[in-house]
LODREN-802190 format. One line per 10 residues: number of its first residue (from 1); their letters; for each residue x, y, z of C-alpha. Coordinates in steps of 0.05 Angstrom, whole numbers, plus 32768, in hexadecimal, padded with zeros to 4 digits. Layout:
// LODREN-802190
NUM = a = X Y Z; ...
//
This chain:
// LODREN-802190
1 = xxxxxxxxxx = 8110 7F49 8289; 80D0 7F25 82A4; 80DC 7ED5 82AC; 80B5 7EC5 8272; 80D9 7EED 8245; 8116 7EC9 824D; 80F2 7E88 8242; 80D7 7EAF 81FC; 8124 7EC2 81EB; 813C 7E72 81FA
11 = xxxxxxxxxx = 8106 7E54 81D6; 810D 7E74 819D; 8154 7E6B 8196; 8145 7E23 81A1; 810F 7E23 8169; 812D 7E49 8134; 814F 7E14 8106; 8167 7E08 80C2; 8131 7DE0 80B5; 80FB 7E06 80CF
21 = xxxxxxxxxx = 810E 7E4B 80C0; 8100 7E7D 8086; 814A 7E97 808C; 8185 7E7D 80AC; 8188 7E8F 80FB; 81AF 7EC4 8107; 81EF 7EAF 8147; 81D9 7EE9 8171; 818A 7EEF 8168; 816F 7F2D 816E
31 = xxxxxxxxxx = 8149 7F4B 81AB; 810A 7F61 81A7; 80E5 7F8C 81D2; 8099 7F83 81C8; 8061 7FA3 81EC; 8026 7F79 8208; 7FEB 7FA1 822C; 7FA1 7F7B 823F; 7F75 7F72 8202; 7F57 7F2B 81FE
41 = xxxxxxxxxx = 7F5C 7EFE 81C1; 7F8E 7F33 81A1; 7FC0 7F3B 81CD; 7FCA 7F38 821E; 7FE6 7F0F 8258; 7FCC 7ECC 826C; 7FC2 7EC3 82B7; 8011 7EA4 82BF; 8023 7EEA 82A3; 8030 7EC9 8262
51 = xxxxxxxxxx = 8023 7EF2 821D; 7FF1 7ED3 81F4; 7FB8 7EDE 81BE; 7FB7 7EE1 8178; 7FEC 7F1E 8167; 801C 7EFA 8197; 8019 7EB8 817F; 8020 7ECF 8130; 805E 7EFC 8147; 8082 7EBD 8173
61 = xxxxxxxxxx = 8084 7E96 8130; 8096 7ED0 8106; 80CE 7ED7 8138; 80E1 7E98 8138; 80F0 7E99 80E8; 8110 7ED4 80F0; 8142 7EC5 8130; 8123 7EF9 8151; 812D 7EEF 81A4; 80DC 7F11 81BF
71 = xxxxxxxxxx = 80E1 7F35 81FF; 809B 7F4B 8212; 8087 7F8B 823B; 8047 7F88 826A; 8028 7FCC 8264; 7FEF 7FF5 825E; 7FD4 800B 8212; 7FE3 8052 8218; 8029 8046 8236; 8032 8016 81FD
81 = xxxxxxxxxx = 8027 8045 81C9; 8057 807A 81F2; 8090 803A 81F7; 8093 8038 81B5; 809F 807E 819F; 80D1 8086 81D7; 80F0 8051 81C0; 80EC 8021 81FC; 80CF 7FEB 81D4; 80D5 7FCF 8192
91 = xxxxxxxxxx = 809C 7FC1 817A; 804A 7FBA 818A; 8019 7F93 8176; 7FCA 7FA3 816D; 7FCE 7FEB 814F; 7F99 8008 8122; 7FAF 8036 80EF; 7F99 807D 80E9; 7FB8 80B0 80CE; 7FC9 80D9 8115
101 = xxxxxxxxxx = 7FEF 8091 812E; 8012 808A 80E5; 803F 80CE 80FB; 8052 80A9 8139; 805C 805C 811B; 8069 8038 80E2; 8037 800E 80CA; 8041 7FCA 80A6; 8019 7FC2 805F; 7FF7 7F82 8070
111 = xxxxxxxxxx = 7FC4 7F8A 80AE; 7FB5 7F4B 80D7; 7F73 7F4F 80E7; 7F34 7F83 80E1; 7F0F 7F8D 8118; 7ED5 7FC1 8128; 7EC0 7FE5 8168; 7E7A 7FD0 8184; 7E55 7FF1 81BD; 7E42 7FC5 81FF
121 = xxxxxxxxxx = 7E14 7FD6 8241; 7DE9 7FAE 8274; 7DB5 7F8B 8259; 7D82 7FB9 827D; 7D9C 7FF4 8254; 7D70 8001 8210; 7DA9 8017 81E7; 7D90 8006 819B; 7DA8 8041 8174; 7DDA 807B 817D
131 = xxxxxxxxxx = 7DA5 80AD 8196; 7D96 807E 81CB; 7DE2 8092 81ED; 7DCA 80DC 81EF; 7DDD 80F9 823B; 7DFE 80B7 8249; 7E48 80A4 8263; 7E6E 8072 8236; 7EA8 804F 824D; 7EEB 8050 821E
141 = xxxxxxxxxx = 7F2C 8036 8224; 7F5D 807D 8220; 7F80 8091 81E4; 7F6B 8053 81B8; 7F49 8053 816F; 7EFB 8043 8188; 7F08 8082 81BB; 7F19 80AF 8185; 7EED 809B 814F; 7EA7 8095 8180
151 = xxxxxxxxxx = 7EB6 80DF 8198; 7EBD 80F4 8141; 7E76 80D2 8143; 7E50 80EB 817F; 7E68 812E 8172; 7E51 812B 811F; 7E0F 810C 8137; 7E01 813B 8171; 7E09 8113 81A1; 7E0D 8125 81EE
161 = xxxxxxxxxx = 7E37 80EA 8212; 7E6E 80F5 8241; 7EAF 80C7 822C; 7ECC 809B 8270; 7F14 808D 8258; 7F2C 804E 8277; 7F6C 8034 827A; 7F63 7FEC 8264; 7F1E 7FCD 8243; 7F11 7FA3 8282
171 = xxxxxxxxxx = 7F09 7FDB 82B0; 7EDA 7FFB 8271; 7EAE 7FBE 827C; 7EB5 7FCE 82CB; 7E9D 8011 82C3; 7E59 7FF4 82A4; 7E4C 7FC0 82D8; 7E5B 7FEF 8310; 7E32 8025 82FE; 7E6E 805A 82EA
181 = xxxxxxxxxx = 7E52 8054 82A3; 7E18 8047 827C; 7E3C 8021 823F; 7E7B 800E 822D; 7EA4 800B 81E7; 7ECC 7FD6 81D3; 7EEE 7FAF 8193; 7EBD 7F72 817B; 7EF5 7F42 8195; 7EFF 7F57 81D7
191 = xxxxxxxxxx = 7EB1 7F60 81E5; 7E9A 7F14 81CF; 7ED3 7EFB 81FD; 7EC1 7F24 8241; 7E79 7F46 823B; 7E55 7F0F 8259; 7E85 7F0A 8288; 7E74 7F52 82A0; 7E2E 7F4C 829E; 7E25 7F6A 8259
201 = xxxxxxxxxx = 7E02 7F69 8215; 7E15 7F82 81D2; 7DF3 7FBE 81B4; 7DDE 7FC5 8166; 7E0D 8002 8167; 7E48 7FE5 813C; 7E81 801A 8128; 7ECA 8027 810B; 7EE8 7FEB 80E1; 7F2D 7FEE 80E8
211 = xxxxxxxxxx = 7F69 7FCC 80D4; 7F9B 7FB0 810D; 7FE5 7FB2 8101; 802E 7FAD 811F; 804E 7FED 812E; 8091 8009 8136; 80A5 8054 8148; 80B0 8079 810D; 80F4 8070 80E3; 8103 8039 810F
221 = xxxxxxxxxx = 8108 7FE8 810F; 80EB 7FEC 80CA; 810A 7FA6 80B8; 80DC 7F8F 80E8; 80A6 7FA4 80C6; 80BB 7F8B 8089; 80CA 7F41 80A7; 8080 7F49 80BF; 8065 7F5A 8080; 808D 7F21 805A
231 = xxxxxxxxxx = 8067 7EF5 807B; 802B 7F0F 8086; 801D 7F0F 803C; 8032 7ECD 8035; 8013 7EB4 8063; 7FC8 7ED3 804F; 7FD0 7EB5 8007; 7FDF 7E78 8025; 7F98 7E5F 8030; 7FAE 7E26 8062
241 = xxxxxxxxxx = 7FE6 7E50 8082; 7FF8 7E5F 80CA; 7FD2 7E9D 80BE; 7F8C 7E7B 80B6; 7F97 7E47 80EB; 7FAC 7E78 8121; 7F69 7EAE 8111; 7F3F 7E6F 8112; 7F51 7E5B 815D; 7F58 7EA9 817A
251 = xxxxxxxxxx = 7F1A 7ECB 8156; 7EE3 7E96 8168; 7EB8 7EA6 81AA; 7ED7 7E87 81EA; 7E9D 7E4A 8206; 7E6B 7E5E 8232; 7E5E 7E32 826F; 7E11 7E1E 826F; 7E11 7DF5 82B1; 7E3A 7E1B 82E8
261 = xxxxxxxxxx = 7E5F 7DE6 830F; 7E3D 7E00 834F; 7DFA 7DF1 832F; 7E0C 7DAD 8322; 7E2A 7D9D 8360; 7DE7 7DB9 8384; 7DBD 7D8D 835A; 7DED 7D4E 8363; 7DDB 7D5B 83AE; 7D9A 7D61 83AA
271 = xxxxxxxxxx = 7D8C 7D32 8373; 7DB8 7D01 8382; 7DF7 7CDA 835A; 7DC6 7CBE 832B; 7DA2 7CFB 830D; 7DE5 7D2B 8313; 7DFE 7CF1 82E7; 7DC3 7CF8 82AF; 7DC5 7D3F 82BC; 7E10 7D48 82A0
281 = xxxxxxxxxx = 7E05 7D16 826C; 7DCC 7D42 824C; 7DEF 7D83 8260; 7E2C 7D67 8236; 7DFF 7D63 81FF; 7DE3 7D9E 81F5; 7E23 7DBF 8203; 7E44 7D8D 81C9; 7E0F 7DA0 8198; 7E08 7DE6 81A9
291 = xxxxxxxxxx = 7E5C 7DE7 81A2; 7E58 7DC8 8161; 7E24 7DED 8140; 7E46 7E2D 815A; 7E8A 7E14 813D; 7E70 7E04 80FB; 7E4E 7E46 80F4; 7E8B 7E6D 8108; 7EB2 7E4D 80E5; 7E89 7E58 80A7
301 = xxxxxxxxxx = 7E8F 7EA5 80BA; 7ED2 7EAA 80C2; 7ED7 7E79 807F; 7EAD 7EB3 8066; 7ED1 7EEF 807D; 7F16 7ECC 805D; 7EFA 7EC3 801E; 7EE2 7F0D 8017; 7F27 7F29 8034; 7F4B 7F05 8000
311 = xxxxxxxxxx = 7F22 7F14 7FC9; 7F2A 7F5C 7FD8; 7F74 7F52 7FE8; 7F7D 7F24 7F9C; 7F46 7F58 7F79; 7F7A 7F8F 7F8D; 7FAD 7F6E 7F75; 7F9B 7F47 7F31; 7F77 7F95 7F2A; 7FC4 7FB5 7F26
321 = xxxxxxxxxx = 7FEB 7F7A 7F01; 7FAF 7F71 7ECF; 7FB2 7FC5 7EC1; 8003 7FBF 7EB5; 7FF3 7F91 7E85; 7FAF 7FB4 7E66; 7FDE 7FE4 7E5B; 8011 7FC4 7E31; 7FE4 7F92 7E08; 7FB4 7FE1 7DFB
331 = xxxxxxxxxx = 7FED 8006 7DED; 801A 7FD1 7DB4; 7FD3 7FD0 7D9A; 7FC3 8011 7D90; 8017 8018 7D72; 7FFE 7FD7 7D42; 7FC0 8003 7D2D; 7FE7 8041 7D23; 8013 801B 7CE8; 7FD4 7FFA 7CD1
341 = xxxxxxxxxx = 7F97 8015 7C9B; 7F56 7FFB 7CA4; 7F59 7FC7 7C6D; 7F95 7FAB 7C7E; 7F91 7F61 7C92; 7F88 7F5C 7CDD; 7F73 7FA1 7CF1; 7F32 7F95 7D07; 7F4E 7F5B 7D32; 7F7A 7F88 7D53
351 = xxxxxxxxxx = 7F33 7FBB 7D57; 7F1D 7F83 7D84; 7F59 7F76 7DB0; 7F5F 7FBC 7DC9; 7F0C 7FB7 7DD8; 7F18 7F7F 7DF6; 7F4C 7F9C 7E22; 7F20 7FDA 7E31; 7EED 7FAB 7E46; 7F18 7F83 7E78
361 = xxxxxxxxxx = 7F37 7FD0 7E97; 7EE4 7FE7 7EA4; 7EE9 7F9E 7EC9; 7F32 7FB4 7EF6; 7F0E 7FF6 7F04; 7ED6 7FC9 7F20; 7F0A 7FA1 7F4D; 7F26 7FD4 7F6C; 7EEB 7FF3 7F84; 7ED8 7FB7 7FA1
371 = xxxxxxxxxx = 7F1C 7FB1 7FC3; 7F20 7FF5 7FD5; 7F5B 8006 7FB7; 7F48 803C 7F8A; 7F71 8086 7F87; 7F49 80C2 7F97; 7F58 8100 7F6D; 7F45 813E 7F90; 7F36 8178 7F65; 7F17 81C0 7F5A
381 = xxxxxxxxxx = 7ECA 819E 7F44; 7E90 81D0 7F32; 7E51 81A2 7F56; 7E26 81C2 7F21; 7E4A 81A2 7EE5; 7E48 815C 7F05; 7E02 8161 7F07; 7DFB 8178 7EC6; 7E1F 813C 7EB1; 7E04 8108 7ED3
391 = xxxxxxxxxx = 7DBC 811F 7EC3; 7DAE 80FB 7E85; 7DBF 80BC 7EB5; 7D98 80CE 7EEE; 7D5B 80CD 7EC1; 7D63 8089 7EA4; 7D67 806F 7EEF; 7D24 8090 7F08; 7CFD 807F 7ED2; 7CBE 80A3 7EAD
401 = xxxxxxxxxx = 7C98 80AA 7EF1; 7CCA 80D8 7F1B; 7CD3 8120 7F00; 7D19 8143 7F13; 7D25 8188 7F1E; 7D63 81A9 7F1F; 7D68 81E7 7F3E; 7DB0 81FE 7F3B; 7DCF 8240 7F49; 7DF3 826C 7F16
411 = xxxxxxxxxx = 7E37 8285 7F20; 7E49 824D 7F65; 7E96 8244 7F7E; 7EB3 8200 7F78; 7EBD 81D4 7FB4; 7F03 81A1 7FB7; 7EE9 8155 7FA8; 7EF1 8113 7F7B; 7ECC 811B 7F46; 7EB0 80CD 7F44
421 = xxxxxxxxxx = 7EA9 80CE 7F89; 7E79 8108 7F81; 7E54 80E9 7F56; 7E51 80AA 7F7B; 7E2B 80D8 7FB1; 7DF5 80F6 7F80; 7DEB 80AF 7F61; 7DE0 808E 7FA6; 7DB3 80C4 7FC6; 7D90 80BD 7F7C
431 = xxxxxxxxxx = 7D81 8076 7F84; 7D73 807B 7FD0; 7D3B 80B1 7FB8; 7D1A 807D 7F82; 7D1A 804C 7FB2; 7CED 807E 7FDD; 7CC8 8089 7FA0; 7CA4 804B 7F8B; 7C6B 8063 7F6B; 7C85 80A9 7F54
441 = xxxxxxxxxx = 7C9A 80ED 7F6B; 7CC9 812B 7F5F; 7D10 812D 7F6B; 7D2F 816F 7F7B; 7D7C 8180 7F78; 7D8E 81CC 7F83; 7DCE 81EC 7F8B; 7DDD 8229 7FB0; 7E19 8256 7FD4; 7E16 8253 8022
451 = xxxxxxxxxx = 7E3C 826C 8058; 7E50 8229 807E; 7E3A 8238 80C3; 7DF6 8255 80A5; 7DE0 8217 8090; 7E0B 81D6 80B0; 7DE3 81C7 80F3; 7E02 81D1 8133; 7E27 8196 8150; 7E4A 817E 8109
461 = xxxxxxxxxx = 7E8D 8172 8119; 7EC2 818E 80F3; 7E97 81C9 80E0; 7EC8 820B 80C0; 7EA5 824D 80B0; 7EA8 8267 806F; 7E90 8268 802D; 7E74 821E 8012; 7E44 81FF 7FE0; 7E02 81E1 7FE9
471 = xxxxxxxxxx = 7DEB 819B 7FCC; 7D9B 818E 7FE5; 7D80 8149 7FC3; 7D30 814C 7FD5; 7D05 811C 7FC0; 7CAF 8116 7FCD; 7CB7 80D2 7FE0; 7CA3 80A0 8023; 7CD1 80C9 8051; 7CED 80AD 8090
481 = xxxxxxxxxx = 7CDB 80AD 80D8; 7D07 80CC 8116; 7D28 8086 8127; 7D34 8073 80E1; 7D52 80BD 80CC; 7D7F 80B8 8107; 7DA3 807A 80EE; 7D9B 8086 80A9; 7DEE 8091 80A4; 7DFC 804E 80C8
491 = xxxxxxxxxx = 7E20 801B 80AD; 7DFD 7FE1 809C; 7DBA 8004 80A8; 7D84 7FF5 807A; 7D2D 7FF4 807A; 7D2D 7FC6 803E; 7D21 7F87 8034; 7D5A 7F57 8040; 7D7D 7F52 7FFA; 7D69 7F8A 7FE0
501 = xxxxxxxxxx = 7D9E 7FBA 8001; 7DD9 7FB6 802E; 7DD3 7FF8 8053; 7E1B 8018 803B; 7E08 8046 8009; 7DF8 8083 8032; 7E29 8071 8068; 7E59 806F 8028; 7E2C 80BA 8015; 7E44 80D2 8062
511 = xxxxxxxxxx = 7E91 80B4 805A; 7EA7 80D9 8015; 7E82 8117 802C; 7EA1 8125 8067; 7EE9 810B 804C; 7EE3 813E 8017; 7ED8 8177 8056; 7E94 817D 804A; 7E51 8168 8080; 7E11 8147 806B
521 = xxxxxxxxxx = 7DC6 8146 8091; 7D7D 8136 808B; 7D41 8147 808A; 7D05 8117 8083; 7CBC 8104 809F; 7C92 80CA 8092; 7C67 80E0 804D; 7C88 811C 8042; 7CC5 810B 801A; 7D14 8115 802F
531 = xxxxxxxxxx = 7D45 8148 801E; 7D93 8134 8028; 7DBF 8172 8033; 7E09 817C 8022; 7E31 81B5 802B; 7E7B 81B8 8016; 7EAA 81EC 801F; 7EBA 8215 7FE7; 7F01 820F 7FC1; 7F32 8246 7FC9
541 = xxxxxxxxxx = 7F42 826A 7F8E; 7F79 824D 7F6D; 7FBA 8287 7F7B; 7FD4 82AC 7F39; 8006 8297 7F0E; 8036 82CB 7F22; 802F 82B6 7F6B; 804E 826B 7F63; 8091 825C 7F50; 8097 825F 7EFE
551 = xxxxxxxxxx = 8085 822A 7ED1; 809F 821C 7E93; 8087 8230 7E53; 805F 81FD 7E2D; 807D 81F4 7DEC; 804A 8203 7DB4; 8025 81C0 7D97; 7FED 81B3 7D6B; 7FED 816A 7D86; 7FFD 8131 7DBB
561 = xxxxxxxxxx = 804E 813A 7DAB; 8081 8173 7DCC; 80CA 8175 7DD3; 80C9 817A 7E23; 80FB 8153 7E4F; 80D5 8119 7E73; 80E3 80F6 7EBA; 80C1 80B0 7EB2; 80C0 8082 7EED; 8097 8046 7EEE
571 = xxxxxxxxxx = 80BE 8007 7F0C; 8099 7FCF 7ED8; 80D5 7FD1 7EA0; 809D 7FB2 7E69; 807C 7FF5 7E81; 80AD 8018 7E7C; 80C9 8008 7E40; 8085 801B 7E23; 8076 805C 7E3E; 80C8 8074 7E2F
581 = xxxxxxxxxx = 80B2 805B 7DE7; 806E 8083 7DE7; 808C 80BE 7DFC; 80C8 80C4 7DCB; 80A3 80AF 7D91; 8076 80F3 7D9F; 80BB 811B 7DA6; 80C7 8123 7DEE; 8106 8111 7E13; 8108 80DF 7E41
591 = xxxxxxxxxx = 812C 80CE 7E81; 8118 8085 7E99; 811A 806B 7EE0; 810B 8026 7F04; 80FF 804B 7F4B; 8105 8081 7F78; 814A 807E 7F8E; 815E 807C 7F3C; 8134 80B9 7F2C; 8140 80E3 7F5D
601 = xxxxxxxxxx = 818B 80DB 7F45; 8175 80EE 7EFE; 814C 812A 7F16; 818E 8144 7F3D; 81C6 8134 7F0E; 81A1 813B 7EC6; 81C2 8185 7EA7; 8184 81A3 7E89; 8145 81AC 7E99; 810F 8174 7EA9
611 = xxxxxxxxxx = 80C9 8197 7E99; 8099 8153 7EB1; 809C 811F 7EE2; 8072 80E9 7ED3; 8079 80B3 7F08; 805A 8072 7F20; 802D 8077 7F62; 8048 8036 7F78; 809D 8035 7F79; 80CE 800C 7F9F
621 = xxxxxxxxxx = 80E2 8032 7FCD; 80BC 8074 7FDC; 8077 8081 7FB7; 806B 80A9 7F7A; 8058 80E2 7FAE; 8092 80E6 7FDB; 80BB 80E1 7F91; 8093 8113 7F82; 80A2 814B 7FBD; 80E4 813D 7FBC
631 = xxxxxxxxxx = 80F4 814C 7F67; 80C3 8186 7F6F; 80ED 8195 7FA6; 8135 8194 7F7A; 8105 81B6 7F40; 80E0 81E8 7F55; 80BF 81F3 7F09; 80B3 819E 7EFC; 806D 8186 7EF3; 805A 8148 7F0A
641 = xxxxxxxxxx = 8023 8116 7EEF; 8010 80D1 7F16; 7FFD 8091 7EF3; 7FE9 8054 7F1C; 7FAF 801C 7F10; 7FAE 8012 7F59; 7FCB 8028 7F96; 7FCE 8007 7FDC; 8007 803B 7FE8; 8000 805D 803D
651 = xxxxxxxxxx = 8008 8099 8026; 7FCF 8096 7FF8; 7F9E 806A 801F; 7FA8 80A2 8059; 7F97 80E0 802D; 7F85 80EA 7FEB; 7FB6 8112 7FAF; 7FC3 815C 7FBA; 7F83 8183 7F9A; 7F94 8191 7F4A
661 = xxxxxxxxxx = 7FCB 815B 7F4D; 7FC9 8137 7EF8; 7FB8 80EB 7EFE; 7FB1 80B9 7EC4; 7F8E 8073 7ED7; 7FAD 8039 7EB5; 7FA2 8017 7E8A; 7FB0 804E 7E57; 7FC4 804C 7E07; 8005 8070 7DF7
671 = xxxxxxxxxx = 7FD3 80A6 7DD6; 7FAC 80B2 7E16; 7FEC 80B7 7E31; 801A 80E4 7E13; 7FD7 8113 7E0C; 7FDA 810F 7E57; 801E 8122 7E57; 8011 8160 7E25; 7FD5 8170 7E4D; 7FFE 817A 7E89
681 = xxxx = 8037 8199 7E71; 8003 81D9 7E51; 7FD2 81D9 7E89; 7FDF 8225 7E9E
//
């Protein structure tokens, strides 16, 4: 064990006390092992070979509340990451999730920080857009999230650059100043600390927003995790918390030195005492002033940046409470209305209640798509039909002076996508296309079956053969020129006027279309109008009945009621109590459970047959999905539907629900939801 890591294990068993702690000390604190590798503020060794920066100094008070004795490991990031699944240390800081890492580690919920990756080269180089890294060599530390995620982009973009993996982000920054590369990547952190340093500049090409985390190997040191998380998500409600104070002294820029001393001593010789004197006094100054104005606007950003991350963070989270509650005060008033007639005193007061509460669920829907925390339902969609649908809408937004056209083939497959998000997509490129249309024009939207690689352009990453669809969105609008087509799926990118857009809807456009498998292009010149391209594959035929395992019979119903046997799980007892209510009043049998553990018992040990599962997304314990393999598992012949009014749950933030999989949003009445219930238990 290095020297300093015996100093960590003494002073925290000197710290930890019953005054100071979260939990009493435990006699014989535990060890440990935590790896530290070189990336400045986050996490590296000072010149004493002391680990510092903001991960480690969050972790050595966690640690200290918990009794927890640190021992830190110097190494490099990639042996890092191969420590900890081989077990040889506990635990690492500075990880950004994605879904390869999460089945290596465990991931806490809370992340520490976001960070994104940002593209740096001499200041000689013109590097303004991605094009401008065609036939170039870009530096990269090995194995790490900007690595992965900048050779996804280059390669969906058509880009020619040749990847340098590095083993640390210093020597990425060498590479540039000696001439072994052209450009280097790099989080934003690490690059306002050390660019200057090495001679460089930032670039406008900004990338990959990821969130940073603890890790552990998988199915191991979870309590760790867990002691993180506790305070973690105290700590970020908490607006004057250790949390705050310790991102406000890391994240800032380090001080640039205006003056060298060498300068300064020159002039004092040449000068003379008197005018190096005046000369330090004014240089002083301006370094006091330009300090202070630099603090206060920092500060103001990172004030900023807080305020947003918690509102998303509290949207989230007033989003799901508020729904659990939509859906009781919706659902006694709907029961209230069912014993009522219309001219009986207070029915029109109860009209207005369940309004109201319809009003205040469209406002939840809004929150969590503002925090991100919505659940995508992937389904069998027929693109034609969506159209159809949202036609009468698309009008209204062009106005009288912009004709659409649809063109859209008879008989076409259907492709495997959420059926909002989809329409997000036509509504965006729709508005992008008035926007290009100011003083009138045509918009075009055809449909047709293509083979994939007869139509996708070379160089699309990702691309499979086969059979797909064909969205083209065309309108006779302003058009675009080379530069401005080439960045047209950037981030942030925008040609209007500030406040008038904020250059994420076709970036947003790019993101669900190739999530849902599927590639998007353009075409475009200045005066002649642009025509956006998506092709997505087509959906397999759904197999035959006789080719699954059987399903139960549906018992015959001319209404929302049945005599099935019912699995409900849904850990809110007020909930509960409600939907177990619901449900027997319409004639089904219900077995009730709090969690996971407690239905999966029920599902096992109940004699007869259990024909629906109808679970929570979000369970103590395992999620509503893993419940959900694991009863289908035990009963082959089960159905399953998923209620939830949000979900921050890993294993749906990494994927999406199995295509076809039943979903019901709440808030719901007890109507909508035992016709839910009957609707799954017939579908064929």
């Amino acid at each position: 064990m290095a020297p300093w890591g015996l100093v960590a294990m003494l002073a925290t068993g000197l710290m930890a006390s019953p005054a100071g702690a979260d939990t009493p000390p435990d006699p014989s604190p535990r060890t440990v092992r935590v790896g530290v590798y070189q990336n400045k503020p986050k996490v590296f060794q000072d010149p004493k070979g002391r680990p510092a920066g903001l991960f480690i100094e969050l972790l050595e008070e966690i640690a200290r509340r918990e009794g927890w004795a640190l021992q830190f490991v110097p190494c490099r990031w990639s042996e890092c990451l191969e420590a900890v699944t081989q077990g040889r240390i506990d635990l690492m800081p500075d990880v950004a999730y994605s879904r390869e890492r999460d089945r290596l580690f465990h991931f806490h919920q809370t992340p520490v920080i976001e960070s994104w990756s940002q593209v740096f080269a001499r200041s000689t180089a013109d590097i303004r857009t991605l094009s401008d890294l065609d036939g170039l060599r870009i530096a990269a530390l090995r194995d790490s999230i900007q690595e992965a995620s900048f050779r996804q982009m280059i390669a969906g973009f058509g880009i020619r650059a040749t990847l340098v993996p590095t083993e640390t982000l210093e020597e990425a920054f060498e590479a540039v100043r000696e001439g072994v590369a052209d450009a280097a990547i790099a989080n934003h952190m690490f690059g306002e600390y050390f660019h200057r340093q090495y001679g460089l500049v930032r670039t406008a090409i900004v990338f990959e927003v990821a969130e940073l985390y603890f890790v552990t190997a998988r199915d191991q040191n979870g309590d760790l995790l867990e002691a993180i998380d506790r305070h973690l998500s105290a700590w970020v409600r908490e607006p004057n918390s250790r949390y705050y104070a310790t991102l406000s002294r890391w994240m800032d820029r380090p001080p640039v030195r205006l003056v060298p001393r060498r300068v300064l001593w020159v002039l004092g010789v040449v000068m003379g005492l008197l005018v190096l004197a005046i000369g330090v006094i004014l240089v002083l100054r301006m370094q006091v002033r330009s300090r202070t104005r630099r603090l206060v606007q920092v500060h103001e950003e990172l004030r900023q940046a807080q305020k947003m991350e918690a509102i998303g963070k509290l949207a989230g989270g007033v989003a799901h409470d508020f729904n659990n509650q939509l859906t009781v005060i919706l659902s006694y008033a709907e029961l209230a209305l069912g014993q009522m007639q219309e001219s009986d005193p207070g029915h029109s007061e109860i009209r207005g209640i369940m309004e109201a509460a319809e009003r205040a669920a469209a406002l939840t829907h809004q929150l969590l798509a503002f925090s991100r925390k919505q659940v995508m339902e992937i389904r069998p969609l027929d693109l034609n039909r969506v159209i159809r649908d949202l036609e009468p809408m698309v009008r209204r937004i062009l106005g009288e002076d912009i004709v659409i056209t649809l063109d859209l083939a008879s008989g076409l497959g259907q492709v495997l996508a959420d059926p909002s998000q989809m329409e997000q997509v036509l509504m965006n490129l729709v508005v992008n296309a008035r926007d290009a249309m100011p003083s009138g024009g045509r918009l075009t939207i055809r449909t047709s079956a293509v083979r994939m690689e007869d139509v996708v352009p070379r160089g699309q990453a990702d691309m499979r053969p086969g059979p797909g669809i064909l969205l083209t969105v065309s309108d006779t609008g302003i058009g675009m020129d080379e530069a401005t087509r080439l960045r047209v799926f950037e981030p942030f990118f925008t040609t209007k006027e500030p406040g008038k857009g904020t250059g994420l809807g076709l970036s947003t456009v790019y993101g669900i279309v190739r999530q849902s498998g599927g590639h998007i292009w353009v075409q475009s010149r200045p005066g002649e109008g642009t025509t956006f391209h998506i092709c997505l594959p087509e959906a397999p035929e759904a197999p035959a009945a006789s080719d699954g395992p059987p399903r139960p019979e549906a018992a015959p119903s001319t209404g929302p009621h049945g005599t099935e046997t019912v699995l409900l799980v849904e850990d809110e007892a007020s909930i509960r109590a409600l939907e177990q209510q619901a449900l027997r009043a319409a004639g089904f049998t219900v077995l009730a459970a709090a969690d996971s553990d407690e239905a999966l018992r029920l599902a096992r040990q109940h004699p007869g047959e259990i024909h629906l599962l109808l679970t929570d997304l979000v369970l103590p314990g395992d999620s509503g999905a893993a419940l959900a393999r694991e009863v289908v598992t035990a009963r082959p012949r089960i159905r399953v539907l998923y209620m939830s009014g949000y979900t921050d749950d890993m294993a749906v933030r990494q994927g999406m629900l199995d295509p076809g999989a039943r979903f019901i949003a709440k808030p719901f009445t007890t109507e909508s939801l035992v016709r839910k219930v009957r609707e799954t238990l017939d579908r064929p």
